[in-house]
N, C-alpha and C positions, 0 to 999 in steps of 0.2 A: 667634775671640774670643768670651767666657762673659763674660755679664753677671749682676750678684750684688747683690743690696742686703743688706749686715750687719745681723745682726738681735743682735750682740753689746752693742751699747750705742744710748744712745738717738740717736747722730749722723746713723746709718742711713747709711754711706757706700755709694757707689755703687761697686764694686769689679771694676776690668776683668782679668778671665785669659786670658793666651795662651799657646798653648805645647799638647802634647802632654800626654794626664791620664795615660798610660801614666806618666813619670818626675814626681813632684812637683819634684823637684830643676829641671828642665827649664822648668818654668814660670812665667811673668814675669806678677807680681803689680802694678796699680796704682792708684789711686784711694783709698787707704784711710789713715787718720789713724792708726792705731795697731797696734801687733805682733800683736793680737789679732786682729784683721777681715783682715791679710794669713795667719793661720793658720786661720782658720773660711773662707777664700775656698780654701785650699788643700784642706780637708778637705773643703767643700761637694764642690767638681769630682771630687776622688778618690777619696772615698769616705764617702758621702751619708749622717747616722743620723737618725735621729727616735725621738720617744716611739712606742712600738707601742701603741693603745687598742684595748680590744674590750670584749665580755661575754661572763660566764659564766652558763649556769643553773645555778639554785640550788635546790635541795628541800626542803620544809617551812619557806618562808622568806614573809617579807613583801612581799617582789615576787618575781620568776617569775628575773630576771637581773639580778645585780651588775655593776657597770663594773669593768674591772681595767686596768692600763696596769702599762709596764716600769719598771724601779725606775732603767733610764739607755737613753739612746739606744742602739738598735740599729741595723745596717745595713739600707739600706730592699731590698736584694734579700732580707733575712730574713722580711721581713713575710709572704710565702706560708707559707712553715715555720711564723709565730708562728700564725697563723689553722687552718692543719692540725693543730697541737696543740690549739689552745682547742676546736678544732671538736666534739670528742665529749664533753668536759668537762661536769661536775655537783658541784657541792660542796653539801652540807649546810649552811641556815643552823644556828646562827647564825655569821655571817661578820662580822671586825672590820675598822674601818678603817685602811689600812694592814697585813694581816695577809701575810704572804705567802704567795700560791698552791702558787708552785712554783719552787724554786729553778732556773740555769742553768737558765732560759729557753730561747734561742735559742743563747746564747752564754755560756761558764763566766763566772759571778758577777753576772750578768744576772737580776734576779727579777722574776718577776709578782706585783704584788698589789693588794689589793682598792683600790678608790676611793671605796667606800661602806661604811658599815654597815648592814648586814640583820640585823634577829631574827628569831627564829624564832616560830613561829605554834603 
């Protein structure tokens, strides 16, 4: 049994899963007040996303690195892949906020972009 506090609404149910994460269909969801915190408990167990954040360096800019994050959660075994891409990265300021990096990310329709504004110098 996986234990899960929702982070869906502010109720913060405490949501117990049992069951094999191999078949979603297979596992017995309880604890949870509403359709959504039994699907965010389903999705937690079987396949986990988060926002991906990092920095980029930046050249001829107002600070040295921009913040950038995904435009939606990714899967967190991506997060290696997303930091192997950013890893040798440089843009040019000036960079807008909200401007997008770089299209399909990790994954098709997945964008990185900036979190800050930077001008240039």
């Amino acid at each position: 049994m996986k234990s899960i506090n929702c982070i869906i609404c502010p109720k913060s149910c405490q949501i117990q899963v049992r069951g094999s994460i191999k078949s979603a269909k297979k596992l017995e969801v309880s604890g949870h007040e509403c359709s959504k915190g039994k699907k965010y408990a389903i999705s937690e167990i079987c396949d986990p996303r988060r926002i991906f954040t990092s920095t980029i360096a930046v050249s001829n800019g107002e600070i040295k690195l921009v913040p950038v994050r995904t435009s939606e959660p990714i899967r967190k075994g991506e997060w290696k892949n997303g930091r192997d891409i950013i890893k040798g990265l440089s843009i040019a300021a000036p960079v807008g906020f909200g401007e997008v990096l770089m299209k399909d990310f990790t994954e098709k329709g997945v964008k990185l972009i900036a979190a800050r504004e930077v001008r240039a110098f």
